[in-house]
C-alpha positions in Angstrom: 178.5 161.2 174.4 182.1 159.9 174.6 182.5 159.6 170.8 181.0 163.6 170.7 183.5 164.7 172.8 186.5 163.0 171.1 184.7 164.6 167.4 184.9 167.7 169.4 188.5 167.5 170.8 190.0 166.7 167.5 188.1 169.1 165.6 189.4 171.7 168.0 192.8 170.1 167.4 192.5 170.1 163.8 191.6 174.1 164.0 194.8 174.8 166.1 197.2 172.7 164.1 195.5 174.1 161.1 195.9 177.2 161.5 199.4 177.3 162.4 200.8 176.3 159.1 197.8 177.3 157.7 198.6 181.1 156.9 202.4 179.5 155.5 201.2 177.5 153.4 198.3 179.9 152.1 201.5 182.7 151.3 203.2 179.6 149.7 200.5 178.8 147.5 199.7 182.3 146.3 203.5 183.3 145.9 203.5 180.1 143.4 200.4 181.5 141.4 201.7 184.6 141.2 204.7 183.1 139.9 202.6 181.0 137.3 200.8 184.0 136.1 203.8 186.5 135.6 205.2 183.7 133.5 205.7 185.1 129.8 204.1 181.7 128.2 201.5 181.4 130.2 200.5 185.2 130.0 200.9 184.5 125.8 198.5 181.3 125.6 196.3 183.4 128.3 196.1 186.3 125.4 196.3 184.0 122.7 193.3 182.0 124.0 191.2 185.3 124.7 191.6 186.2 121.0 190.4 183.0 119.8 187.1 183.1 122.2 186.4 186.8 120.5 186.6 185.3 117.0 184.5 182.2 118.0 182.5 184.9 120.2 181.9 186.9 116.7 181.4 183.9 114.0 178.6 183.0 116.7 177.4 186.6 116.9 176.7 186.5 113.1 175.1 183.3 112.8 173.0 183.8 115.5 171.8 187.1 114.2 171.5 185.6 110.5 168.6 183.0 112.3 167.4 185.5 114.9 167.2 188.1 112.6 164.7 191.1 113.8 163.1 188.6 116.6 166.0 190.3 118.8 164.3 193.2 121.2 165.4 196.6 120.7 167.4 196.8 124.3 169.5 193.6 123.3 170.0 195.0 120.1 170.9 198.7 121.6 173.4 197.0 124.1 174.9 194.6 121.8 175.8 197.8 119.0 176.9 200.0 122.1 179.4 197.4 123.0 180.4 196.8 119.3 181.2 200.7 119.3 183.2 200.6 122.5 185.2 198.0 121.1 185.9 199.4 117.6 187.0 202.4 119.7 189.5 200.7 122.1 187.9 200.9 124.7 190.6 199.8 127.1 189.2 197.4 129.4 186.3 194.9 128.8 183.4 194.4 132.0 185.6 192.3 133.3 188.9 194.3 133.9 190.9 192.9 131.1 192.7 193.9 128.3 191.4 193.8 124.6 193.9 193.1 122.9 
C-alpha cells in the first residue's frame, strides 16, 4: 500500500510540474516547426520530393496497368480516369489539401 501511495503522489506531482512548463514548451516546439516549414529549402525539397513521388506514382500506374490490364473493375477504372482528368485540368488542390504543382 505504501509503495501505491508514493506511485500515486509522484504521479500527481509529475502532472502539476508537468503541466506548468508544459504549455511553454508545447508553444516553443511548435513556434520552431513553424519556423522549419516556412523555411525556403525546406519548402523546395518538400515540393521537389512531391514531384518525384508523382512520376514514380505514374511509371507505376502504367506498369501496373500494362500487367493488370482489363482485370481492373470498372469503379477503379472510373475513379482512377476521373482523377487523371482533374489533374490534367489543374485542379488546384489534391485530397489531401496540397498543392499540385
Amino acid at each position: 500500500m505504501r509503495y501505491r501511495l508514493t506511485f500515486v503522489a509522484g504521479l500527481a506531482l509529475g502532472y502539476v510540474l508537468g503541466t506548468r512548463a508544459g504549455r511553454e514548451r508545447y508553444e516553443q516546439l511548435k513556434k520552431s516547426a513553424r519556423q522549419v516549414a516556412q523555411n525556403p529549402a525546406v519548402r523546395n525539397t518538400a515540393e521537389s520530393a512531391a514531384l518525384q513521388g508523382r512520376e514514380f506514382a505514374g511509371k507505376a500506374f502504367h506498369t501496373v496497368s500494362e500487367k493488370v490490364g482489363d482485370r481492373v473493375p470498372d469503379s477503379v477504372a472510373d475513379r482512377v480516369r476521373s482523377l487523371r482528368e482533374r489533374n490534367a485540368t489543374g485542379g488546384g488542390e489534391d485530397d489531401w489539401g496540397t498543392s499540385n504543382t
